[in-house]
C-alpha positions in Angstrom: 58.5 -166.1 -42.9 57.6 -167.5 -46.2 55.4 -170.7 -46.0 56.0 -170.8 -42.2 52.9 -172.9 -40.8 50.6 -170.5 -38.7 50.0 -172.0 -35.0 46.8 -173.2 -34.5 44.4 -172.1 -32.0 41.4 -173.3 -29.3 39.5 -171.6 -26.7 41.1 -174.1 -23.8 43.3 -172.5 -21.6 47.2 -172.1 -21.9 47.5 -172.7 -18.3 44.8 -175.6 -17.1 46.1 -175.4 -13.0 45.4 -171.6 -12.9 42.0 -172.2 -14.6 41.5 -174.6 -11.9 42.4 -172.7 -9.0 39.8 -169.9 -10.7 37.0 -172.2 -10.5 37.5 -173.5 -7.2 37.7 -169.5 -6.4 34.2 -169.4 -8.1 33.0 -172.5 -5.9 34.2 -171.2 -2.8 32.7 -167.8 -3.7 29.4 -168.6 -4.5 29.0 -171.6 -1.6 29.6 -168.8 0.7 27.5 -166.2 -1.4 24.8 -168.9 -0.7 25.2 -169.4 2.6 25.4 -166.1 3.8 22.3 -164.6 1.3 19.9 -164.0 3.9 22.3 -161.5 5.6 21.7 -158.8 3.3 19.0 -157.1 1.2 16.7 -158.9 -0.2 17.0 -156.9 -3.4 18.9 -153.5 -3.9 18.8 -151.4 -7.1 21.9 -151.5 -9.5 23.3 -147.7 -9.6 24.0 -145.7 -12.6 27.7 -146.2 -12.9 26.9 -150.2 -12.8 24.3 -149.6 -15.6 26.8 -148.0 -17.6 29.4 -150.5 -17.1 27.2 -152.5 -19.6 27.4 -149.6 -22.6 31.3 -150.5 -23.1 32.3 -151.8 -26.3 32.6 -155.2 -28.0 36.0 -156.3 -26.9 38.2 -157.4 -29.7 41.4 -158.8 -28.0 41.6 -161.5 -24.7 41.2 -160.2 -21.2 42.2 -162.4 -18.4 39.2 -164.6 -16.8 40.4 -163.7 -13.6 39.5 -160.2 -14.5 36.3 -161.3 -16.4 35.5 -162.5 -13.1 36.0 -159.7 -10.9 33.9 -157.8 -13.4 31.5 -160.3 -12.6 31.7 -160.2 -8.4 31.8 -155.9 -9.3 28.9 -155.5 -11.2 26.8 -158.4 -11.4 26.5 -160.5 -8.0 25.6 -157.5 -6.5 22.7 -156.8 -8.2 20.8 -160.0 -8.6 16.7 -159.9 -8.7 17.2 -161.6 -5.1 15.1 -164.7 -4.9 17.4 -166.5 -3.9 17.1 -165.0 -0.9 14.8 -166.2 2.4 12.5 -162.9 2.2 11.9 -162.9 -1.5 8.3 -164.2 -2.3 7.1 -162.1 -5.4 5.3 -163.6 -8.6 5.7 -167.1 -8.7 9.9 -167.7 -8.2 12.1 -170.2 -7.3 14.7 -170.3 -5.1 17.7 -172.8 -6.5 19.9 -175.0 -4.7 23.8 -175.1 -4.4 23.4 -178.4 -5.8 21.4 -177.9 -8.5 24.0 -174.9 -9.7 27.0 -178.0 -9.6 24.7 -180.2 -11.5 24.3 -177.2 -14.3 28.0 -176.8 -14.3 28.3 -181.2 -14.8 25.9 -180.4 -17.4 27.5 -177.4 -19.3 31.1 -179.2 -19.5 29.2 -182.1 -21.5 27.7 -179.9 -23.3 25.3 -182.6 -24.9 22.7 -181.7 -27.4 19.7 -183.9 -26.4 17.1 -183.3 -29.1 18.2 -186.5 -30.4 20.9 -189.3 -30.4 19.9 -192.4 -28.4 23.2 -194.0 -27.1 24.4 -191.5 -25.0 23.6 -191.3 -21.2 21.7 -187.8 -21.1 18.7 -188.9 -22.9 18.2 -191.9 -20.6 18.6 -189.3 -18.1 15.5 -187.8 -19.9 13.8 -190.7 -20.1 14.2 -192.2 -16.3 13.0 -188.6 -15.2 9.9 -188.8 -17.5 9.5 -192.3 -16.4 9.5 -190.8 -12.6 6.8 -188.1 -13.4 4.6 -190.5 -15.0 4.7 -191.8 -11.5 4.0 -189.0 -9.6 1.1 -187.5 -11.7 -0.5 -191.4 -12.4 -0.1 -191.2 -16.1 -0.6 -194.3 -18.0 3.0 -196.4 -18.8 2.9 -195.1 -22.6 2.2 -191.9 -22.2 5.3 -189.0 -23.0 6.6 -186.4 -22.1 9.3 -184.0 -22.9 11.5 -181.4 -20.6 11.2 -177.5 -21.5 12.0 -174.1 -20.8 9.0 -173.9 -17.9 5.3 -173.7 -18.2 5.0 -171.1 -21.3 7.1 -173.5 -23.9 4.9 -176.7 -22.2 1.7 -175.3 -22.3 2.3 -174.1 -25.8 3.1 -177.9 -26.6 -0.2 -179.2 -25.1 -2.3 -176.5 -26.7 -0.7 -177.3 -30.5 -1.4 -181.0 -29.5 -4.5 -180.3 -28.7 -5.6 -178.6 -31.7 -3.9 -180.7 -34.0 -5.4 -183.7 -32.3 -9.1 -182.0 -32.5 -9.3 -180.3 -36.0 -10.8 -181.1 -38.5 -8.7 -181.6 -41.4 -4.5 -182.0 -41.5 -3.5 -178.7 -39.7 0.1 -179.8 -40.5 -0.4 -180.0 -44.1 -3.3 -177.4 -44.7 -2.6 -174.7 -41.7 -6.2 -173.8 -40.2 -6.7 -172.3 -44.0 -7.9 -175.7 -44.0 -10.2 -175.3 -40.8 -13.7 -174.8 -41.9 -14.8 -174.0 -38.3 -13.4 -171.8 -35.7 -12.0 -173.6 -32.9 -12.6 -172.7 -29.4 -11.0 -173.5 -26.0 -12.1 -172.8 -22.6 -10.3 -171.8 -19.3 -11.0 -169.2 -16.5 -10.5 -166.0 -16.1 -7.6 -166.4 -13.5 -5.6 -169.1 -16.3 -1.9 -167.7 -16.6 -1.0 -165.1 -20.0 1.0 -167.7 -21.5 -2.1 -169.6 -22.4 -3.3 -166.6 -24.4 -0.1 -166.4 -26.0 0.1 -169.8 -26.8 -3.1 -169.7 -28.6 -2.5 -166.5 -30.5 0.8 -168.1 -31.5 -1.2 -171.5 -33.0 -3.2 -169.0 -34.8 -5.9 -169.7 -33.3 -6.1 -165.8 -32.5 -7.3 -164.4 -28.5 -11.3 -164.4 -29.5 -10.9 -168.1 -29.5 -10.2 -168.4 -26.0 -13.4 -168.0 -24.1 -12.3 -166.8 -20.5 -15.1 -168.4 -17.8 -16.2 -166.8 -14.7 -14.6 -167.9 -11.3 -16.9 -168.7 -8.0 -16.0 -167.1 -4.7 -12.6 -169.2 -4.5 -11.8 -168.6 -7.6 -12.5 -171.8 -9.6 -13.9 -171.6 -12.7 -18.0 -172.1 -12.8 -18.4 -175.3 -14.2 -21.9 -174.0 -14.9 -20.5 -171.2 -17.3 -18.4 -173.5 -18.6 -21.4 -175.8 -19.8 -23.1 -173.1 -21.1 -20.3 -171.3 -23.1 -19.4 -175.2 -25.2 -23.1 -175.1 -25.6 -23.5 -171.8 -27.2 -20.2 -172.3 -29.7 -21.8 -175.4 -30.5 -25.0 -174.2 -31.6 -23.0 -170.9 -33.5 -21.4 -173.6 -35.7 -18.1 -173.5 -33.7 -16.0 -176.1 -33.0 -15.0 -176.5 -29.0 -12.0 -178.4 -28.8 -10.0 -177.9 -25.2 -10.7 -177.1 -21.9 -7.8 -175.9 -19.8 -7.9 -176.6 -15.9 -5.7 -174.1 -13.4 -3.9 -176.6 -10.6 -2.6 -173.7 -8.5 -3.4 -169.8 -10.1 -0.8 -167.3 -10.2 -3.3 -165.0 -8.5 -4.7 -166.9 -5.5 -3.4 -170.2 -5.8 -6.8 -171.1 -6.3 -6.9 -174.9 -8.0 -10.0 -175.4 -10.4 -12.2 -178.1 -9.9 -10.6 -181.0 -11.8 -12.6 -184.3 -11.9 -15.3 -181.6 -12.8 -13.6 -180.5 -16.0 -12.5 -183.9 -16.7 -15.4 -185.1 -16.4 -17.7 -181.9 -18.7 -13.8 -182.8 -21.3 -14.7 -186.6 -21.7 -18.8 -185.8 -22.1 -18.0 -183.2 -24.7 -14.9 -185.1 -26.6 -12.7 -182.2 -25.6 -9.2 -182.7 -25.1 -8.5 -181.7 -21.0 -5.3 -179.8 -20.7 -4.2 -178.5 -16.9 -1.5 -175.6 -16.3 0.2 -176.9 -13.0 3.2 -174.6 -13.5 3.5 -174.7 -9.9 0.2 -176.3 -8.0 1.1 -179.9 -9.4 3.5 -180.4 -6.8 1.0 -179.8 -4.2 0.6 -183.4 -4.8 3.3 -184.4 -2.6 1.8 -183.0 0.3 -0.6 -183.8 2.7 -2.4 -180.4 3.2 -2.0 -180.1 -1.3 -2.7 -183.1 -2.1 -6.9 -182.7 -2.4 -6.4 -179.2 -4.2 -5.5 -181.1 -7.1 -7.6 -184.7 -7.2 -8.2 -185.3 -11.1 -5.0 -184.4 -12.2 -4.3 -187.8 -13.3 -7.2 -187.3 -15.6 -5.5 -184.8 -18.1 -4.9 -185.4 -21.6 -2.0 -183.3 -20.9 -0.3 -181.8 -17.7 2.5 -178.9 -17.9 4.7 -178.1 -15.0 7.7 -176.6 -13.9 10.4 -177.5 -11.3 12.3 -174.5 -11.3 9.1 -173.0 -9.3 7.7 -175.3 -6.4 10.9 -178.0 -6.7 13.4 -175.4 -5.7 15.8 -176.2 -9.2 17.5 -173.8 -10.9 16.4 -172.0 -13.7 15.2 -173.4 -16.4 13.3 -176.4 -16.3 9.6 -177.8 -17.0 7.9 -180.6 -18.5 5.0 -181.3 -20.7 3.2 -185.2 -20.2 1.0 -185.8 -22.8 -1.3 -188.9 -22.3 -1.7 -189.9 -25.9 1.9 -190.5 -27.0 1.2 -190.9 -31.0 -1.0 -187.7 -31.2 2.3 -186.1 -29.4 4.6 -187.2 -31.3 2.4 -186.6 -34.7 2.2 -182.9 -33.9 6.0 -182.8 -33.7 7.9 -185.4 -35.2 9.7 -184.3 -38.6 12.5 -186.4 -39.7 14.8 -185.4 -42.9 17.6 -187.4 -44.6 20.0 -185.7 -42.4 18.3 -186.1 -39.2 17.4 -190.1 -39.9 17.4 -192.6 -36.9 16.7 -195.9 -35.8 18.3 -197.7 -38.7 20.6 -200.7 -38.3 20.7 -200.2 -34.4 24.2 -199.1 -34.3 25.6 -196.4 -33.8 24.8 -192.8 -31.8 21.5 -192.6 -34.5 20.5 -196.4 -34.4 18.8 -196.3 -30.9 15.0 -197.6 -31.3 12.9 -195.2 -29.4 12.0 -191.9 -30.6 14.5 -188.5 -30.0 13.1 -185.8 -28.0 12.9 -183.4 -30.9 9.8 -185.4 -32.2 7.8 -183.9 -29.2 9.1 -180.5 -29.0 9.7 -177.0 -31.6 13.4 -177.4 -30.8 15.9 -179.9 -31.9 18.9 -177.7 -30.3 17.9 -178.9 -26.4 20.5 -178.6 -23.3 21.2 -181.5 -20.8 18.2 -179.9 -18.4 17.6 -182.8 -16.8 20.5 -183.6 -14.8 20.0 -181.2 -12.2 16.4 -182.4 -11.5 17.8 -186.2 -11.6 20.7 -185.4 -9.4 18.3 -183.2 -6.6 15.7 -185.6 -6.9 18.3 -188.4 -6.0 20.2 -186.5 -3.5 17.1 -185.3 -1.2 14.3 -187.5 -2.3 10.6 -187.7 -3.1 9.5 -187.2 0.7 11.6 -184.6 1.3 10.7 -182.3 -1.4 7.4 -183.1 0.3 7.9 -181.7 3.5 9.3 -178.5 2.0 6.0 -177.9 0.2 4.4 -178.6 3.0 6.3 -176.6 4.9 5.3 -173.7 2.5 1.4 -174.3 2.6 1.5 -174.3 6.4 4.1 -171.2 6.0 1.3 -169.2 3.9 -1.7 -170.0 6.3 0.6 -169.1 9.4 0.8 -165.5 7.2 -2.9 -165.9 7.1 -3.9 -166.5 10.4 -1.8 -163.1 11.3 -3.2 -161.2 9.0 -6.7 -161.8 9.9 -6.1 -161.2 13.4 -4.8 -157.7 12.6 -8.1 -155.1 12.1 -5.7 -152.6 10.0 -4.9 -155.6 7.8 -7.0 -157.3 5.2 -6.8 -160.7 3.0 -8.0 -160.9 -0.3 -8.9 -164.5 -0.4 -9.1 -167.9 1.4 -5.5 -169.7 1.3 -5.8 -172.6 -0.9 -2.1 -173.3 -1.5 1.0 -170.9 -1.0 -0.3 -167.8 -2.3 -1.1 -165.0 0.1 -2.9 -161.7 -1.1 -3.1 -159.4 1.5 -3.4 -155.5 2.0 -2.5 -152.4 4.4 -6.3 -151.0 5.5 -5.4 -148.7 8.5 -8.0 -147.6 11.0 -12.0 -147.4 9.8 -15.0 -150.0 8.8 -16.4 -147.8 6.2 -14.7 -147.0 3.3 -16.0 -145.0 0.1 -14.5 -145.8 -3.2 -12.3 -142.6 -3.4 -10.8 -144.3 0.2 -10.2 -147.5 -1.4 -8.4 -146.1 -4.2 -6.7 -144.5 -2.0 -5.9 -147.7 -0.5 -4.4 -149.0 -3.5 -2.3 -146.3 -4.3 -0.5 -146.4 -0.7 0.0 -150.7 -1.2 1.7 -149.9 -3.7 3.9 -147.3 -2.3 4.2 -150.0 0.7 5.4 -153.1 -1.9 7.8 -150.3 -3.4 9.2 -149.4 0.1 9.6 -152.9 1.0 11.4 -153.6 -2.3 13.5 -150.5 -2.0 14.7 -151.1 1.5 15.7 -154.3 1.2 13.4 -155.7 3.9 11.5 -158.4 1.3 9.8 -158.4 -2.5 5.9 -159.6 -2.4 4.9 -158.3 -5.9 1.4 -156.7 -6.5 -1.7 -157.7 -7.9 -5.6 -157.1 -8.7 -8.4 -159.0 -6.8 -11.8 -158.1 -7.7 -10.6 -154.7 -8.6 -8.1 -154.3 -6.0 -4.7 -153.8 -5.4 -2.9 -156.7 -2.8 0.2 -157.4 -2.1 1.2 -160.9 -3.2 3.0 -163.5 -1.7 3.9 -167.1 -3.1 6.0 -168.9 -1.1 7.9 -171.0 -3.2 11.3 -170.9 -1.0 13.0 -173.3 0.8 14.8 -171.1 2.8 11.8 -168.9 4.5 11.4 -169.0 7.8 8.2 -167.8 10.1 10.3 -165.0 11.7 11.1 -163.4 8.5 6.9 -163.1 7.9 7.1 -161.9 11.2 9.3 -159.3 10.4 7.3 -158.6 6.8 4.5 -158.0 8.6 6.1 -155.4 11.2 7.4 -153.5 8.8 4.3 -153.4 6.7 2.4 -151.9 9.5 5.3 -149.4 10.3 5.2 -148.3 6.1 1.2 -148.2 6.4 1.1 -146.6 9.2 4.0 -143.7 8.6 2.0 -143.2 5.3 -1.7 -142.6 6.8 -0.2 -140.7 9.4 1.5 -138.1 6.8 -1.8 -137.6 4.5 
């Protein structure tokens, strides 16, 4: 009809009480998902037809969320990657918490934006967590630090700190167009990829990044090190970094700290560690030692989703210098101004957290590490990586009292690299490839059946299975039972060849 006002519309729901009675469905669902995880497989591939599923077309009109859901229980729950589950213990992979899933769900009906503002609760949320880190790791009181992603956006942080805080010239202004000298950092050869990436990224390109030789537990050779700043030095180079490993992907294996600290403040290098996940070691008795001279970083990256059991996705960056931080970062247009008048949502005094970050757009990440930290406690989250340590050398010990087993390397940590050997001392180099190629067909098996997911890696040019035990809900028996059924793959496959 002729100038009849058209309704207006919103994305709530027409019916609030049956959207409440859905997501009490969805708790009750997923509580008992949780509960009952360790059940079933550990991992089972998704199926053609479920693949497919995913090829339909963009819909165009409303479809009931109770069916959205279903879809959801159909074909995604199903087929998850499976670390939430007591036998999964490949790469370096959190479990979660049914807690930490409530707090995302709290956090996602704010929906709060916490790159800046000031008076609103989320960024003291921010801060106090910050504040409780600073604690942990022994950073000074005015030091910062920011939440991220994980370890890949925090360690891309440090590194552009880093530079920025070591060039020679205004990198922020000028680029490294302005950089008469090439700039060099300096990490082992067992530092995680996103290091190299974050260095290509600053355009600092690979070929700056001298990789160092490890000693026999994997640590870098402080030796090497020396040598390598020496020789950039005398090339006309500019060293400007050295990057410390608390905990390797690899081996666990936790670098020398008060060494590197020590070689960083001699040389006026800026000391950067990667503790993605060995950080936390700190709260443990049997850790603690692995990573001595932590507090001595210039910065310090970490992630909680790994080691402190959270939900995907959360880390942190502390950086000790809090003006060279916030320098690198902070960029503040008409439209974004703050701190003026102190009233307000913009007239908070302290800086927002987009002044240490790339992203002004930042989700309210840090409730569900405030709310776990608060429900379970410091001590706790103690035990439980304790727990883990002593879980790994338990996996140990076994291993090295089975002859048709073999471990790669000493356990330092949580990480367990191990192998399937068979029968025989002597081996020839067309035996040991051998070797690798039926681990591999053993870690594939174990996937595939469901019985657990170790991933695979290289030590010294071989292939290991690889274990790090970053889960809560692991128990001995279910290594037990990772171990039975690696000697049963093992030895079905030796005795078919």
């Amino acid at each position: 009809m002729q100038g009849q006002t058209k309704m207006e519309e919103t994305l709530d729901p027409q019916d609030w009480q049956a959207m409440a009675e859905l997501g009490r469905r969805m708790v009750d669902d997923m509580v008992q998902y949780l509960k009952t995880v360790g059940d079933g497989p550990v991992w089972r591939h998704a199926p053609e037809e479920v693949k497919a599923h995913f090829s339909q077309s963009l819909p165009q009109d409303p479809q009931p969320a109770e069916q959205v859901y279903q879809e959801f229980l159909n074909y995604v729950l199903p087929y998850p990657v499976g670390n939430v589950h007591p036998r999964f213990w490949g790469w370096v992979i959190g479990t979660g918490t049914i807690s930490g899933a409530f707090a995302e769900f709290l956090a996602a009906v704010m929906n709060t934006n916490t790159g800046g503002l000031d008076h609103h609760a989320a960024n003291h949320v921010e801060k106090q967590l910050i504040q409780w880190f600073r604690e942990i790791f022994a950073f000074p009181a005015g030091s910062s630090g920011v939440l991220t992603s994980g370890c890949s956006a925090a360690n891309l942080i440090a590194l552009a700190v880093a530079r920025n805080s070591k060039a020679e010239g205004d990198l922020r202004r000028q680029g490294l167009q302005g950089v008469k000298r090439r700039m060099t950092l300096y990490g082992s050869e067992e530092i995680h990829s996103s290091l190299q990436k974050a260095v290509e990224l600053l355009g600092l390109g690979s070929d700056s990044l001298r990789t160092i030789g490890v000693d026999q537990d994997f640590r870098i050779d402080t030796a090497k090190l020396e040598e390598a700043i020496s020789s950039d030095r005398q090339k006309g180079h500019l060293p400007f970094c050295v990057i410390g490993a608390a905990g390797t992907t690899n081996t666990g294996a936790s670098d020398d700290l008060h060494a590197l600290a020590d070689i960083s403040e001699r040389e006026g290098l800026w000391f950067h560690v990667d503790g993605a996940f060995g950080a936390w070691a700190i709260l443990a008795p049997s850790g603690k030692a692995q990573v001595a001279g932590i507090e001595r970083a210039d910065s310090l990256a970490l992630d909680l989703h790994k080691w402190m059991y959270m939900p995907y996705e959360i880390g942190c960056i502390l950086v000790r210098d809090e003006q060279k931080h916030r320098s690198t970062f902070s960029l503040t247009p008409a439209y974004l101004a703050h701190g003026e008048g102190g009233r307000g949502l913009t007239g908070g005094d302290l800086p927002w957290f987009s002044d240490y970050h790339i992203q002004l757009s930042r989700g309210f990440r840090a409730l569900k590490a405030w709310m776990s930290l608060k429900e379970h406690g410091l001590r706790k989250y103690g035990r439980l990586i304790e727990q883990n340590i002593l879980q790994a050398r338990y996996l140990g010990d076994l291993v090295e009292k089975n002859p048709q087993l073999e471990l790669a390397a000493p356990i330092m940590l949580n990480v367990v690299c191990f192998r399937f050997v068979g029968e025989g001392e002597k081996r020839s180099e067309r035996d040991e490839r051998a070797l690798d190629d039926l681990n591999r067909e053993i870690l594939t098996r174990l996937q595939e059946e469901g019985t657990a997911v170790p991933s695979g890696t290289s030590v010294r040019g071989r292939y290991y299975l690889h274990l790090a035990i970053t889960n809560h809900r692991s128990r001995k028996q279910d290594f037990d039972l990772l171990l039975r059924e690696v000697l049963r793959i093992g030895g079905d496959l030796q005795g078919s060849t």
